[in-house]
N, C-alpha and C positions, 0 to 999 in steps of 0.2 A: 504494500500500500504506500502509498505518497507520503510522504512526510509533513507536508505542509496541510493535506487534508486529515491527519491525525492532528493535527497542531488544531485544524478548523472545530473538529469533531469534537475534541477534550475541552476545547474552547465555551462552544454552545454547548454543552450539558453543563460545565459549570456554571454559566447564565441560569439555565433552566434553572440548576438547583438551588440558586441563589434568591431568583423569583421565586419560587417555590417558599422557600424558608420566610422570607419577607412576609409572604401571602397570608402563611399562618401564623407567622408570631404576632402580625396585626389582628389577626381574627380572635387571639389569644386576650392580649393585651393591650388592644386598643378600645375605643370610646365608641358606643354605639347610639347611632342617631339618623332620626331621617333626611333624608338628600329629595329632591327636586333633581330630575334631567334636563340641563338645558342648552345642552347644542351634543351633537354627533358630526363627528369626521371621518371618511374614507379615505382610505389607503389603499391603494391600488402599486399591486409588486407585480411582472414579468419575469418570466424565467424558460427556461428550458421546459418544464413542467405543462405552461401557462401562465396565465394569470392571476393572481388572488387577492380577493379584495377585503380588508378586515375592516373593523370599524371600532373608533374610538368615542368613548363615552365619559363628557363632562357634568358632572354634578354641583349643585350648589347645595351650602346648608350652612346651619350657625354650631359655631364651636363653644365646647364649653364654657369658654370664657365671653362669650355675647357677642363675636366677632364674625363675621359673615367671609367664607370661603369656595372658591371655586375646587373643584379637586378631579382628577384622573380615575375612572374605575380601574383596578386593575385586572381584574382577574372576572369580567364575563361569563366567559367561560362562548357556550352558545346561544346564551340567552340574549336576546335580543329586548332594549329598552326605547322607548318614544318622550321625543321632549315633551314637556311636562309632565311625567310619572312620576310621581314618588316612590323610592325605594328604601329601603334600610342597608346602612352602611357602617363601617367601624374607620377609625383614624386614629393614627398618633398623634400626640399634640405636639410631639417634636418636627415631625412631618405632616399636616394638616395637608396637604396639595396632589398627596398621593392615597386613596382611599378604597377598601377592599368592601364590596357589594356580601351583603349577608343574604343566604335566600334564607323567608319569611316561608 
């Protein structure tokens, strides 16, 4: 095998599992609260493959401390959200901007 695509490959699983880790220690340890959906973005990648298009989902909500935040869902998954939904979400307060969707 290639050397550089083992370089690639140990590369992106340690992403994954860094994601990963993040994912649940928020879900563990962070602040749960309702969010508002208020804009969605598409990503559109080409590759050898095709095409794929993912989509990013911005939330708003107020943080414990009375302070109004936009934030990143991170972790989806397939579930697909529409602006103005409310969902339930958890957050750090040390990282408010990055926030992990709880399914209800």
């Amino acid at each position: 095998m290639n050397p550089f695509a083992i370089i690639v490959i140990v590369f992106v699983a340690a992403a994954a599992l860094f994601i990963g880790y993040k994912t649940l220690y928020t879900k563990k340890n962070g602040i749960e609260t309702s969010a508002v959906v208020t804009r969605i973005t598409e990503d559109t990648q080409s590759d050898s493959d095709g095409i794929s298009t993912s989509y990013n989902y911005f939330v708003q909500y107020t943080t414990a401390e009375g302070q109004s935040q936009e934030a990143l869902i991170s972790n989806p998954g397939f579930k697909s959200f529409k602006v103005g939904e409310q969902i339930r979400i958890k957050y750090l307060p040390e990282k408010p901007n990055a926030a992990v969707w709880i399914k209800k």
